[in-house]
C-alpha positions in Angstrom: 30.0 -5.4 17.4 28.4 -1.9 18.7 29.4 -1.1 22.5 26.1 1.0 23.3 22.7 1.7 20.9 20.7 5.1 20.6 17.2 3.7 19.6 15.6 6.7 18.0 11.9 5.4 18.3 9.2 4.5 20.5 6.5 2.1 21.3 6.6 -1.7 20.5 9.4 -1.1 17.9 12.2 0.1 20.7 11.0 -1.8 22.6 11.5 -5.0 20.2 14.8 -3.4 19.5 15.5 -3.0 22.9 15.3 -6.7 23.5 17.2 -7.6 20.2 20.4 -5.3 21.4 19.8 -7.5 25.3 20.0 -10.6 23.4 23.4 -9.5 21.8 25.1 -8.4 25.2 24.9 -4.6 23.6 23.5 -1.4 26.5 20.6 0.6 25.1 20.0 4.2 25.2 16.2 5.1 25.1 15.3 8.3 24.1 11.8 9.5 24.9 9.8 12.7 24.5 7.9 14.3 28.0 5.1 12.3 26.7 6.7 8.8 27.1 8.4 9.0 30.2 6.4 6.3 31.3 6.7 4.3 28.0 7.8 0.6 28.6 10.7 0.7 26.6 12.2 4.0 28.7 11.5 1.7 31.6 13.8 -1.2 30.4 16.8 0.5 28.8 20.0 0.9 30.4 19.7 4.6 30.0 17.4 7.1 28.9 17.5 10.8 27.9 14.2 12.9 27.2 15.0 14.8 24.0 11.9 17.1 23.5 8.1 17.9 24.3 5.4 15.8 22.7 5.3 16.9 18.4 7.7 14.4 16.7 9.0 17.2 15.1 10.0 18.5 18.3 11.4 15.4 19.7 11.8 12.3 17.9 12.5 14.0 14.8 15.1 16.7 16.4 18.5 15.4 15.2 20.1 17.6 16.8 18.2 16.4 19.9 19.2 12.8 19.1 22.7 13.8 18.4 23.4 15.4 22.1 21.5 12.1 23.5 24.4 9.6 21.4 27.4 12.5 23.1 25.8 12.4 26.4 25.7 8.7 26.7 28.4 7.4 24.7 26.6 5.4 21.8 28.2 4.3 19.3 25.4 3.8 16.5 21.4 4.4 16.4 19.1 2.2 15.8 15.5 4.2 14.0 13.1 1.1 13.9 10.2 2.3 11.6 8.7 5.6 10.7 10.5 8.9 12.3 13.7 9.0 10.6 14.3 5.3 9.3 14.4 6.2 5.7 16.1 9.5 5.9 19.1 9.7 4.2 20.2 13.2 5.2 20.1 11.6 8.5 22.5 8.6 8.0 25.0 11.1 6.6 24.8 13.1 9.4 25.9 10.2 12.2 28.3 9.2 9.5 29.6 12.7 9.7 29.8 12.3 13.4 31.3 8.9 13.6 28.3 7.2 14.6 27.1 4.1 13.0 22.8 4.1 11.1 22.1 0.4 11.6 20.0 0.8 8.1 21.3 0.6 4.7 23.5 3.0 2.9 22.3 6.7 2.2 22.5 6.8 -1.4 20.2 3.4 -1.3 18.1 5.1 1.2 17.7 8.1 -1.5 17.5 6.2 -4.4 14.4 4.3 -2.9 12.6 6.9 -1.3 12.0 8.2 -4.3 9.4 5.7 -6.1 10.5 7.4 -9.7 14.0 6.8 -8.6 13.3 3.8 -7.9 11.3 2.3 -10.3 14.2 3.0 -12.8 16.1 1.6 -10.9 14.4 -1.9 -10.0 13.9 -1.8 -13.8 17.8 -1.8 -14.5 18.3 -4.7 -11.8 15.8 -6.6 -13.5 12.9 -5.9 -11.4 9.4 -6.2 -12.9 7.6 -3.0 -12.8 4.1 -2.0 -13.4 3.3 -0.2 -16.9 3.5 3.8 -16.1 5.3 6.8 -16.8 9.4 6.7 -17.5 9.1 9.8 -14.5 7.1 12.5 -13.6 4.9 14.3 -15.4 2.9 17.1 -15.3 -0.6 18.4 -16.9 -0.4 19.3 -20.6 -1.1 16.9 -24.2 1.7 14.7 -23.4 0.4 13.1 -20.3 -3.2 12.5 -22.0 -0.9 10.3 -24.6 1.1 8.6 -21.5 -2.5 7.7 -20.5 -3.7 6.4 -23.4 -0.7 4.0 -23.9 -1.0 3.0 -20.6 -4.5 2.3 -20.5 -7.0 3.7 -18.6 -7.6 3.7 -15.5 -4.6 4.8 -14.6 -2.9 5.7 -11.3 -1.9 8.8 -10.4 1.2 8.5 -7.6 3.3 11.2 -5.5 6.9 10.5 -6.0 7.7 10.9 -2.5 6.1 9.7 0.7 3.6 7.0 1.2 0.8 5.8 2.9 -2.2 6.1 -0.3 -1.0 10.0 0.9 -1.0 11.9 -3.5 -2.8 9.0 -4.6 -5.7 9.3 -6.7 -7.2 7.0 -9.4 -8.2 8.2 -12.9 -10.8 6.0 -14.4 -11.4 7.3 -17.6 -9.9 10.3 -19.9 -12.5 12.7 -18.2 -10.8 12.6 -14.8 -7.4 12.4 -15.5 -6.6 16.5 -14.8 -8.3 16.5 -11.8 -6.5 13.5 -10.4 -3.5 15.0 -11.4 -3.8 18.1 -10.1 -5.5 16.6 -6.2 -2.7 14.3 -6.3 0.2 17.2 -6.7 -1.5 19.3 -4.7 -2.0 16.8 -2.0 1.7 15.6 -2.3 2.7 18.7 -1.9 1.0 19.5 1.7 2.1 16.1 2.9 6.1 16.1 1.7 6.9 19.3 0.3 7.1 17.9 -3.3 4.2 17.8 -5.8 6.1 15.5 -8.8 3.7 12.9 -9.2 4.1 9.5 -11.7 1.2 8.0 -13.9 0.8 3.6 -13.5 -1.8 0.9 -14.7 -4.4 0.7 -12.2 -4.9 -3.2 -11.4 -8.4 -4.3 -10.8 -8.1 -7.1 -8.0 -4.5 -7.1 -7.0 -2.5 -8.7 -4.0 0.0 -6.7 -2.3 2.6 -9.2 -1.9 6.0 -8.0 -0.4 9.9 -10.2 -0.3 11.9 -9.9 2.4 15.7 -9.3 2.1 18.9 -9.1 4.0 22.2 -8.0 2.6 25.7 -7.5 4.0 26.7 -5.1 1.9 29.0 -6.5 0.2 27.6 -8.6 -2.4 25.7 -11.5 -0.5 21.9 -11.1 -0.3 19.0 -13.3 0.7 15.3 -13.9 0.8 13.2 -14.8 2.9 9.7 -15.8 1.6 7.1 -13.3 1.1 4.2 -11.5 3.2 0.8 -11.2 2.3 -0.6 -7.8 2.6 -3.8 -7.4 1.0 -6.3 -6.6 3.5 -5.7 -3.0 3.7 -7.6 0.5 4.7 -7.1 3.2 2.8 -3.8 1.9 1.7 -3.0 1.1 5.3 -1.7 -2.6 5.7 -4.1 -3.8 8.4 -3.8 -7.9 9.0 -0.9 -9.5 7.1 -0.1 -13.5 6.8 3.0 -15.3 5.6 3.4 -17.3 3.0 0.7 -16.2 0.9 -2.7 -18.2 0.5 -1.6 -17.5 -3.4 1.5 -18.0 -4.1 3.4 -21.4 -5.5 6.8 -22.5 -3.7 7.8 -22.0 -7.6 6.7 -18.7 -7.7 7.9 -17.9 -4.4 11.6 -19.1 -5.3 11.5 -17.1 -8.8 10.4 -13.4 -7.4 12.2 -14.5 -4.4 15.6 -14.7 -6.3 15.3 -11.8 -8.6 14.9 -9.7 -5.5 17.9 -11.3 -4.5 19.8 -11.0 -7.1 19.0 -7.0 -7.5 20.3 -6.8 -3.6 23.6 -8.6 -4.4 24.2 -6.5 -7.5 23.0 -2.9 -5.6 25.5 -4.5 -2.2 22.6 -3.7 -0.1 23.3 -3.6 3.5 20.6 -4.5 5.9 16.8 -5.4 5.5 14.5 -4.3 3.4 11.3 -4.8 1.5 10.2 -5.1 -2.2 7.2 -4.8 -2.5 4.8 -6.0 -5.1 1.3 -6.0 -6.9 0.5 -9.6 -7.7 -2.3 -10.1 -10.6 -2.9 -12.9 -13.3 0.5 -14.6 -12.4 2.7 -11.5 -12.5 4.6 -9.3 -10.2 4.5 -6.0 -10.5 7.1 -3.7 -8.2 5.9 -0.7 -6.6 8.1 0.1 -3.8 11.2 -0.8 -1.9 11.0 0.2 1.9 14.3 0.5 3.5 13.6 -0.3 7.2 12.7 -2.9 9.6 8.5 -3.6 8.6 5.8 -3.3 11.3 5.0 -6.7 9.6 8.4 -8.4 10.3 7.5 -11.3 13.1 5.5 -12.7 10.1 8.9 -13.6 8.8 10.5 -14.4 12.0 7.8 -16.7 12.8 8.4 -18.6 9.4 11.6 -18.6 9.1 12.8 -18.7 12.8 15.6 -15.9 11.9 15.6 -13.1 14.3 15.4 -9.8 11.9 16.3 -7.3 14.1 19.3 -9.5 15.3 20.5 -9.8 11.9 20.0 -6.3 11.1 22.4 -4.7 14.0 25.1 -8.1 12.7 25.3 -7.0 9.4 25.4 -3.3 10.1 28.7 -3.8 12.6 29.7 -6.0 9.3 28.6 -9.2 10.3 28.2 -12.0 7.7 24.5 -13.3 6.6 23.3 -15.8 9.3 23.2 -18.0 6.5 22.9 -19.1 3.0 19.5 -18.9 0.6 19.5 -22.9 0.8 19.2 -22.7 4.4 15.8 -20.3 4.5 13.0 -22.2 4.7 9.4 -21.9 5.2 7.9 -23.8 8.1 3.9 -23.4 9.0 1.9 -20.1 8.5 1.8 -17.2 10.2 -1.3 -14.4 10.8 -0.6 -10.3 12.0 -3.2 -8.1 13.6 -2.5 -4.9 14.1 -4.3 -3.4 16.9 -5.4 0.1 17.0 -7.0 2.2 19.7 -9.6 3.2 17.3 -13.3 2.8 17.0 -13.8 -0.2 15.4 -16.4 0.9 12.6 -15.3 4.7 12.4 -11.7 4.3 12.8 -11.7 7.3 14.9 -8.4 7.5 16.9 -8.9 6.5 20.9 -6.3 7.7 23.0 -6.5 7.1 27.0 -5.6 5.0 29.8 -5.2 1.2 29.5 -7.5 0.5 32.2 -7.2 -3.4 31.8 -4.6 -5.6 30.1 -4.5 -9.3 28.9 -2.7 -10.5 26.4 -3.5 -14.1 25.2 -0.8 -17.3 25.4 -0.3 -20.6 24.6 1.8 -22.4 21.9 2.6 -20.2 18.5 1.2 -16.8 20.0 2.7 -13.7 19.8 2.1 -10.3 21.3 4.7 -7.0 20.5 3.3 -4.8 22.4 4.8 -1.7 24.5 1.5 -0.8 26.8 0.2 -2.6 30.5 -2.1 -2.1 32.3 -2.1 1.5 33.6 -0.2 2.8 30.6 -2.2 5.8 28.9 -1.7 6.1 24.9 -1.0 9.3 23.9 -3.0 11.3 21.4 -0.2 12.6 19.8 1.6 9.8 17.7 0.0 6.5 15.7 -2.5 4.6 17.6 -0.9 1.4 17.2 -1.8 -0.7 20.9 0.3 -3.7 19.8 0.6 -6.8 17.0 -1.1 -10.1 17.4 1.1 -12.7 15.8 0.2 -15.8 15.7 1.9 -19.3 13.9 0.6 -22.6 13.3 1.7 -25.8 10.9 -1.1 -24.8 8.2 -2.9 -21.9 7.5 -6.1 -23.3 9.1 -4.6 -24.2 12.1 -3.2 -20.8 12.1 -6.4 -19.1 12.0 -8.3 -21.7 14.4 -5.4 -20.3 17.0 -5.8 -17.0 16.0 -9.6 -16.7 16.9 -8.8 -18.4 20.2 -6.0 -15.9 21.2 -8.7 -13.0 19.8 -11.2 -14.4 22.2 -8.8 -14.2 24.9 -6.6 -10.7 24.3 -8.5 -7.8 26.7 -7.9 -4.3 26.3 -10.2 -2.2 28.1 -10.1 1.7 28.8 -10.1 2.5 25.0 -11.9 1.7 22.1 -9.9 -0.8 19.6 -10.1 -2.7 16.3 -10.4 -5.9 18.1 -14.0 -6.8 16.8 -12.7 -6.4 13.4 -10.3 -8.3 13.5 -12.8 -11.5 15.4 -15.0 -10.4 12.5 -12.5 -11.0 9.8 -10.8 -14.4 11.5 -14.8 -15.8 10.7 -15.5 -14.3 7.6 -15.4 -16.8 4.5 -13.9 -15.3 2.0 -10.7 -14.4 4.4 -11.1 -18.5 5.3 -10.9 -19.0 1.8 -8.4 -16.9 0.8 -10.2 -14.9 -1.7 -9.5 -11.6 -1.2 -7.4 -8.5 -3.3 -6.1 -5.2 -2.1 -9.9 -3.7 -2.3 -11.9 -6.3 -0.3 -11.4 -4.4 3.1 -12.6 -1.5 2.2 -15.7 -2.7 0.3 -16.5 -5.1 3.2 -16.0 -2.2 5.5 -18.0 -0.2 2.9 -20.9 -2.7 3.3 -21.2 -2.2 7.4 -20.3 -6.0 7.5 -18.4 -5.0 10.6 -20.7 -3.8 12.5 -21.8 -7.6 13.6 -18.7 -8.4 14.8 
């Protein structure tokens, strides 16, 4: 096991690092930028080094910086939660290169998936189902007309790198296929520095259903059931739910296993995330994310397997905490994540947390980093914290979420709270009934505005 952990992050995912690494007997490191001196995490760590002013790119994205911080203090490995520099290969190599251990999976996996053409070849060869598109990249000319055509329009048009609906653009017909093309390169290339972009069917009314795995990296794998992430904002997850409203335990156990069964063959090491559109009975893979998810106490709740804990076992080559006949699902579980933003404009809040309560009671949840006193800063995401909540059923489940909605104060900032107590009393999320487009048509509709 690890002597000493670097967590290369902030907020409520070092801080739910932080009390994974506590948990294990292991000292943490927190590193902060001038901006987050205060930040709870800093506050709770064994150690802490500032490594920069307040740009990511001059703090938590300096390598270098982070580098000094592991020499400093003595760590042994770094842990980079989500975001930052979770899912860069370059930077596994480099603590490799320095004897330091990346509790994440293996570069080359890291590279393979970060690069969705990569990688939809590649869940292709492991037996993956993929949605109907492109072989690779393609670029404007007769040839991509034809691509389209025997796709079927509309059609999708993707950036190969990067996320976040960031080079996305939808081509309905024919007519608007150059344009989307060419906004979507040109837009992938501002945000990542690389323009390739990828054609796929466009799915009408799709879930976004995503598996859990864990490997050890040397052969064994695991599922864990599947996530729920359908209501979404401009391809931003925004409340997710575990199991699915959808899904069959048959269906569950067969997607389940094929994502399985592509870990054990790849010997991935550490979790990850396939994810999925779900339409008419059929999975179809978009992406693999190879991190820790903001939506991973959906899981934990479910399941009762501490992800995090498992994550820093198998990367000091620990075994799996168990076998697949000894995951199961137990009860339902319900995310919110909670923004300081407005609540109909989304416009980002920043400021002091003037008052704090979170709610309690049996099967409630809060990761959160802020208290009362704590002032968000304007210059990262505006994430406040992540309602979870768990109950037997699903409707029990949502009858405790409303309560712990009706309780939760944050005051100081605007946040998405009435949303999200507009949504836990709207019929068709009751029901539901609801695809990757129903947010933003709701939202679309000013529904909101009564909550």
């Amino acid at each position: 096991m690890f002597d000493k952990i670097l967590i290369a992050n902030r907020g409520e995912i070092a801080l739910r690092i932080l009390r994974a690494c506590k948990e294990l007997g292991i000292a943490t490191v927190a590193v902060h930028s001038t901006a987050d001196a205060n930040a709870m995490h800093v506050r709770l760590a064994d150690e802490s080094v500032c490594i920069g002013p307040p740009p990511a790119k001059d703090s938590y994205l300096n390598i270098p910086a982070l580098l000094a911080a592991c020499e400093i203090t003595g760590a042994d490995a770094v842990h980079p939660g989500y975001g930052f520099l979770s899912e860069n290969a370059r930077f596994a190599e480099i603590l490799a290169d320095h004897n330091l251990h990346f509790i994440g999976p293996k570069a080359e996996h890291i590279r393979t998936m970060g690069d969705k053409i990569e990688a939809k070849k590649t869940a292709k060869r492991l037996g993956i189902p993929v949605v109907p598109g492109s072989d690779g990249g393609v670029t404007p000319g007769e040839d991509v007309m034809s691509i389209a055509k025997q796709i079927g329009f509309p059609v999708l048009v993707k950036a190969a790198a990067g996320g976040g609906g960031r080079g996305m653009k939808v081509a309905p017909t024919e007519a608007d296929l150059m344009l989307a093309l060419s906004t979507a390169s040109n837009e992938a290339k501002a945000a990542f520095g690389d323009g390739a972009v990828y054609l796929e069917k466009y799915l009408g009314k799709p879930r976004h259903i995503e598996i859990q795995i864990l490997g050890d990296g040397r052969g064994g794998a695991i599922h864990l059931g599947e996530r729920d992430c359908s209501l979404q904002r401009r391809h931003q997850k925004v409340w997710e739910e575990g199991p699915s409203p959808i899904l069959s335990p048959q269906a569950r156990a067969r997607i389940g296993e094929v994502c399985a069964n592509a870990m054990r063959e790849m010997q991935y090491l550490g979790v990850g995330t396939i994810e999925f559109l779900y339409e008419d009975g059929e999975f179809y893979f978009i992406e693999m994310n190879t991190r820790i998810q903001v939506e991973h106490p959906i899981t934990e709740m479910i399941t009762g397997i501490d992800l995090v804990l498992e994550q820093i076992r198998v990367a000091a080559g620990g075994d799996l905490p168990c076998l697949q006949d000894g995951i199961s699902i137990n009860g339902h579980a319900i995310e919110c994540r909670i923004n300081a933003e407005n609540p109909v404009t989304f416009r980002p809040s920043p400021g002091k947390i003037l008052q704090y309560h979170p709610p309690g009671g049996l099967g409630v949840r809060i990761d959160s980093a802020v208290y009362q006193g704590y002032t968000i800063p304007p210059y990262y995401d505006s994430l406040v914290g992540k309602l979870i909540v768990h109950g037997k059923t699903r409707g029990e489940c949502l009858m405790r979420l409303r309560r712990a909605l009706d309780e939760i104060v944050v005051d100081g900032v605007e946040t998405t709270l009435p949303l999200f107590r507009a949504l836990a009393r709207e019929p068709s999320i009751i029901d539901g009934d609801y695809h990757i487009h129903w947010l933003e048509q709701y939202l679309a509709r000013g529904d909101q505005k009564t909550a």
